[in-house]
C-alpha positions in Angstrom: 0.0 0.0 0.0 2.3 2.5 -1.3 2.2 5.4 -3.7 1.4 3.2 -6.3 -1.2 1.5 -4.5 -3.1 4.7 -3.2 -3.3 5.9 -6.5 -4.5 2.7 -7.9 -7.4 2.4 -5.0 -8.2 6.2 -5.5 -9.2 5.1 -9.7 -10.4 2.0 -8.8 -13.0 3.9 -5.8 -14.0 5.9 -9.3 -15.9 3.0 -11.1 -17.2 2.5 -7.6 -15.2 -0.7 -6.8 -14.8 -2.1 -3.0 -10.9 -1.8 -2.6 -9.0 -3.8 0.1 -5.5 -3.4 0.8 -2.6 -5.3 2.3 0.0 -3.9 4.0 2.9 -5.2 6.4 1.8 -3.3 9.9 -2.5 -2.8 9.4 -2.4 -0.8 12.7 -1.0 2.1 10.7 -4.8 2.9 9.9 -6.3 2.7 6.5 -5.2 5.3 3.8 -7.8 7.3 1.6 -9.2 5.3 -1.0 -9.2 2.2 0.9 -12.1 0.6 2.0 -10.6 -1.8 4.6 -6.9 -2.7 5.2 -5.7 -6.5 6.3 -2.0 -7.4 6.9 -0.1 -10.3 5.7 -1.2 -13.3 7.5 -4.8 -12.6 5.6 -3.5 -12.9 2.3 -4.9 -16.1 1.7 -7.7 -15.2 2.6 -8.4 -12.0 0.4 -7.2 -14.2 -2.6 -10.3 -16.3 -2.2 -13.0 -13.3 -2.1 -11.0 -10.7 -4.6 -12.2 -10.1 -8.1 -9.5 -8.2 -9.3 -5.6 -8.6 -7.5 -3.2 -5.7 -8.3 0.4 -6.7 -6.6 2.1 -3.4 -6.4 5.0 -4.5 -3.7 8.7 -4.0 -4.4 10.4 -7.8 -5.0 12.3 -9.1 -1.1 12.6 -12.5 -0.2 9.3 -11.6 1.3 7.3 -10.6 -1.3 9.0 -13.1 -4.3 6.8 -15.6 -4.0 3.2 -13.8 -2.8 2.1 -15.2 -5.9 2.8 -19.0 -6.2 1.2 -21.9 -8.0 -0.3 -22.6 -4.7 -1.7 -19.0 -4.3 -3.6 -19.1 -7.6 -5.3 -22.3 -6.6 -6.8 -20.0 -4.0 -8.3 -17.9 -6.1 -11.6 -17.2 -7.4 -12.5 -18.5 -10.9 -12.1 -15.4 -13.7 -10.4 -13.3 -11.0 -7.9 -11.1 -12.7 -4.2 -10.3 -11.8 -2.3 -7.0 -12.5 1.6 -6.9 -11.8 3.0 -3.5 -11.5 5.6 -4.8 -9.1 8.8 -3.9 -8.8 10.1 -7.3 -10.0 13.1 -9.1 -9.6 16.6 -7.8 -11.8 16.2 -8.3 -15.4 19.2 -10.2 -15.3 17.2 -13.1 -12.6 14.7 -13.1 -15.2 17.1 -13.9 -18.4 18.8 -16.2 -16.2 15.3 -18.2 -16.4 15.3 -18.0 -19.6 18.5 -19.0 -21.2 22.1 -20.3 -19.5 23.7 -17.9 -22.4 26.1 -14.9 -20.8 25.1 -11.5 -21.4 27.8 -10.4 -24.1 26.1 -6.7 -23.6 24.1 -4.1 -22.2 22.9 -0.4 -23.8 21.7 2.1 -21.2 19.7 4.0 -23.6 19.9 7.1 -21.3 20.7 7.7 -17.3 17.5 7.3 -15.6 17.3 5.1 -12.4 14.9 2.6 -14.1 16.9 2.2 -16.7 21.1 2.1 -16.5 20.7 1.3 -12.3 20.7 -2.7 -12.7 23.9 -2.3 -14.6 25.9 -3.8 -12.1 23.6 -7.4 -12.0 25.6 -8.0 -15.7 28.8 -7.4 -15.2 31.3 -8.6 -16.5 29.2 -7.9 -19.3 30.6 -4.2 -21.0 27.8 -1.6 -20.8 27.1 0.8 -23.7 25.7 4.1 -23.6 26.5 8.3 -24.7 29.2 9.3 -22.6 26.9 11.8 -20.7 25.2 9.1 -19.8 27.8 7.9 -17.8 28.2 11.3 -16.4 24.5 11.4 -15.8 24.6 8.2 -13.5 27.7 8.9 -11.8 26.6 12.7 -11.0 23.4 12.2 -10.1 22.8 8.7 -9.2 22.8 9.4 -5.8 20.3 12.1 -5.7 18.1 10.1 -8.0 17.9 7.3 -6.0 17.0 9.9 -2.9 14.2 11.3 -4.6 12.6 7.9 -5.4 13.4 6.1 -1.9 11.1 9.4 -0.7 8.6 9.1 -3.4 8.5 5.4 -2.9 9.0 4.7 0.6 8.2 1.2 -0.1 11.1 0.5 -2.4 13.6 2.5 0.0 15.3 -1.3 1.0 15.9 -2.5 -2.2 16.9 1.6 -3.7 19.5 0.9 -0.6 21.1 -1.8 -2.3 21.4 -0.4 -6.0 25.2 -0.5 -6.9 25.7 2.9 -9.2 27.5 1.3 -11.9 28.3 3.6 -15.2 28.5 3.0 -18.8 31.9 1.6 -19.6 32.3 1.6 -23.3 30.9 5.3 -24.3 30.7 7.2 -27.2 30.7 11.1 -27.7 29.0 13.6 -30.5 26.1 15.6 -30.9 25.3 12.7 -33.3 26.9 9.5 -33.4 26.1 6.2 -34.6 28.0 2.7 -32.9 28.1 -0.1 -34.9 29.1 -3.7 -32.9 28.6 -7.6 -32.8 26.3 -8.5 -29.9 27.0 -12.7 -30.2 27.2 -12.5 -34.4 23.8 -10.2 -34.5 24.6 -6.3 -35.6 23.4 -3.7 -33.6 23.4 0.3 -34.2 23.6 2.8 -31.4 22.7 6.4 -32.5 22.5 9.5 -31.0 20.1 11.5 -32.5 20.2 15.0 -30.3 18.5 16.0 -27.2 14.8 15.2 -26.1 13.9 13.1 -22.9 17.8 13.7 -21.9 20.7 15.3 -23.0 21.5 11.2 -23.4 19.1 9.2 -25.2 20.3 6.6 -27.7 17.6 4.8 -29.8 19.1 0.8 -30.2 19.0 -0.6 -33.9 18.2 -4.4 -34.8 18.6 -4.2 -38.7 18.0 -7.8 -39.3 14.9 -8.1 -36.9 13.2 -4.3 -38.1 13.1 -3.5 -34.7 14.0 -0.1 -32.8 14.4 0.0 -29.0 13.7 3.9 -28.3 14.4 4.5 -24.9 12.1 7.3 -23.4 12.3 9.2 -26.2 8.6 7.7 -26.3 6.2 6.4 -24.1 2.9 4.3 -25.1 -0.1 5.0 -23.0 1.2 7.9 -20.8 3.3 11.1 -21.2 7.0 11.2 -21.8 9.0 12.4 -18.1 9.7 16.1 -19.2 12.0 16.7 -15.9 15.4 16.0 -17.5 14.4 16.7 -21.2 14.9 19.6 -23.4 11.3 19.8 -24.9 12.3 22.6 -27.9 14.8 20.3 -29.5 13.1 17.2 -28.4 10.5 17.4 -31.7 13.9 17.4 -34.5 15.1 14.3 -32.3 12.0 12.6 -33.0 12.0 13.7 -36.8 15.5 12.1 -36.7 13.9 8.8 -35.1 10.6 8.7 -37.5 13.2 8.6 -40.6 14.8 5.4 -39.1 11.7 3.7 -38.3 10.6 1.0 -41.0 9.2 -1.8 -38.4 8.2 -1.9 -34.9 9.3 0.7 -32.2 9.8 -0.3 -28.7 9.2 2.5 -26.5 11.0 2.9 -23.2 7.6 1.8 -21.1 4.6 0.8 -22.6 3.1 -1.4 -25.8 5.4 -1.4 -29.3 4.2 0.8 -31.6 4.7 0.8 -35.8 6.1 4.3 -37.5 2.5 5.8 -37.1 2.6 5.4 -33.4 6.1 7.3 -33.5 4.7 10.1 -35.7 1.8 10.9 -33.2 4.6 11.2 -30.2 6.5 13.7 -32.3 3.6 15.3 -33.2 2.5 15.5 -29.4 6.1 16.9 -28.4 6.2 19.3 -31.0 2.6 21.0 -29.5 4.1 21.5 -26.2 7.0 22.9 -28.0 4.6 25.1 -29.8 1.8 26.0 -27.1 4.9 27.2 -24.9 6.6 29.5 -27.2 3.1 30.9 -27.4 2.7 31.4 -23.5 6.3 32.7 -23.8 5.1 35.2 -26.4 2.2 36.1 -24.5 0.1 35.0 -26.7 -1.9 33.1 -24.6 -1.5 32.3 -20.7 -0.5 29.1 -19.7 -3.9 27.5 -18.6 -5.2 28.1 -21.8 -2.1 26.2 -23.1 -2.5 23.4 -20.3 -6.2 22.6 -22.1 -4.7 22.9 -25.8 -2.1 20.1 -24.9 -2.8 16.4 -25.9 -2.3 15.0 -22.7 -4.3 14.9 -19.6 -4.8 18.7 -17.8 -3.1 17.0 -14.4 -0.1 16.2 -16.4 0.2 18.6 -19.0 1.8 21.8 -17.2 4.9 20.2 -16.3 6.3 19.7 -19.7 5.3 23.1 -20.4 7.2 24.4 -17.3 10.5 22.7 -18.7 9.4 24.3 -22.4 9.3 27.9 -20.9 12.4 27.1 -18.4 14.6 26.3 -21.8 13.3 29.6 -23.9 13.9 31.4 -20.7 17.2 30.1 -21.4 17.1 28.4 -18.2 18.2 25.1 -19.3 21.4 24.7 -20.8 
């Protein structure tokens, strides 16, 4: 029952669902949007009355397991599961999948949920933009800071995180990597500045595949606190030319070149309805409804947009 599970229970309490939660001490009281809070030792038997079980706990030996073979027996027929869990390290997961090494890993930028399981793969070499390397070693700290406080609930595991940067880099405003990962070719390009000053799109020629980073996002707005949201639309036109097949966006379903086109197109508009604001053309709650994301979400990227022509942003 963390931040990620209030705000489930608050839109769940909206189609007028009863919501139960779990949480490790249920003396703590319950928190809004909850209808009744149980602890642990009554997990087995909310399992056998729940319609719909959303696991939103950070992965500990305690928690690895909440959801065994033995667990599911215990459930209702047709009840659903949703996992938004902070699962175990991709690298457990590939381990269960193949005995293979890991011949490499691409950061494709410097954010915590992206370059901080680096260390799990080693010896493995890491790729990424050389200020992505700089990003994690500069700011890792304070990253992991501000999520352990927005996430209290992942603070243990946060604890643990070994900050391990990129070790084979590359520089330039735009570069392009060619190398063997285990006889397959893979590109790494830089195509300028959008959701960091360190994005690099990954290039599988011979499967039509592009793994984009954050640059996009499917189902939910780009992160616009590290991004550069003037020069982020010309990044994206450099990314739409490169896209013949599918596009894997940094969270969220793959998309084809059409869904990469309509995040451009959505970047450019803040772009656009800031420089207006900006201008004083129009204030900016008139630009927070002209947007194409939610209201509640839309005035932070056009914060950043008026921070960068205010030439507060480097």
């Amino acid at each position: 029952m963390g931040t990620i599970g209030a705000a489930i229970a608050t839109r769940a309490k909206a189609f007028g669902m009863r919501v139960i939660g779990m949480r490790r001490n249920p003396s703590r009281g319950v928190i809004a949007g909850f209808d009744e809070v149980f602890g642990p030792g009554d997990w087995n038997q909310l399992l056998a009355v729940a319609d719909v079980i959303v696991i939103a706990a950070p992965f500990t030996a305690e928690t690895q397991r909440l959801l065994d073979a033995a667990a599911i027996q215990m459930m209702k027929p047709g009840a659903i599961v949703i996992n938004v869990a902070e699962g175990a390290s991709p690298a457990s997961h590939l381990r269960e999948l193949t005995p293979l090494p890991v011949r490499a890993v691409v950061n494709t930028h410097g954010h915590n949920d992206h370059a901080f399981g680096n260390h799990r793969f080693r010896p493995a070499p890491i790729w990424g933009h050389a200020r992505c390397a700089r990003m994690v070693a500069e700011t890792g700290a304070a990253q992991i800071a501000a999520v352990s406080k927005a996430l209290p609930d992942l603070a243990p595991e946060l604890a643990e995180v070994v900050l391990d940067p990129p070790d084979r880099t590359f520089e330039g405003d735009s570069a392009v990597v060619d190398f063997d990962a285990g006889g397959r070719r893979i590109e790494l390009r830089h195509l300028g500045r959008g959701h960091t000053d360190n994005d690099v799109v990954v290039l599988v020629p011979d499967a039509d595949v592009m793994f984009a980073g954050d640059l996009v996002e499917n189902g939910a707005p780009p992160y616009f606190g590290d991004g550069f949201p003037l020069d982020w639309p010309a990044t994206l036109e450099r990314m739409v030319e490169l896209v013949t097949g599918q596009v894997v966006p940094g969270h969220g379903d793959s998309g084809d070149r059409g869904f990469a086109v309509r995040s451009m197109v959505e970047i450019r508009t803040i772009a656009e309805l800031a420089t207006l604001v900006h201008d004083g053309t129009i204030d900016i709650d008139a630009a927070v409804l002209r947007t194409p994301y939610p209201a509640d979400t839309a005035r932070e990227p056009l914060l950043r947009a008026l921070a960068q022509l205010r030439g507060e942003i480097g």
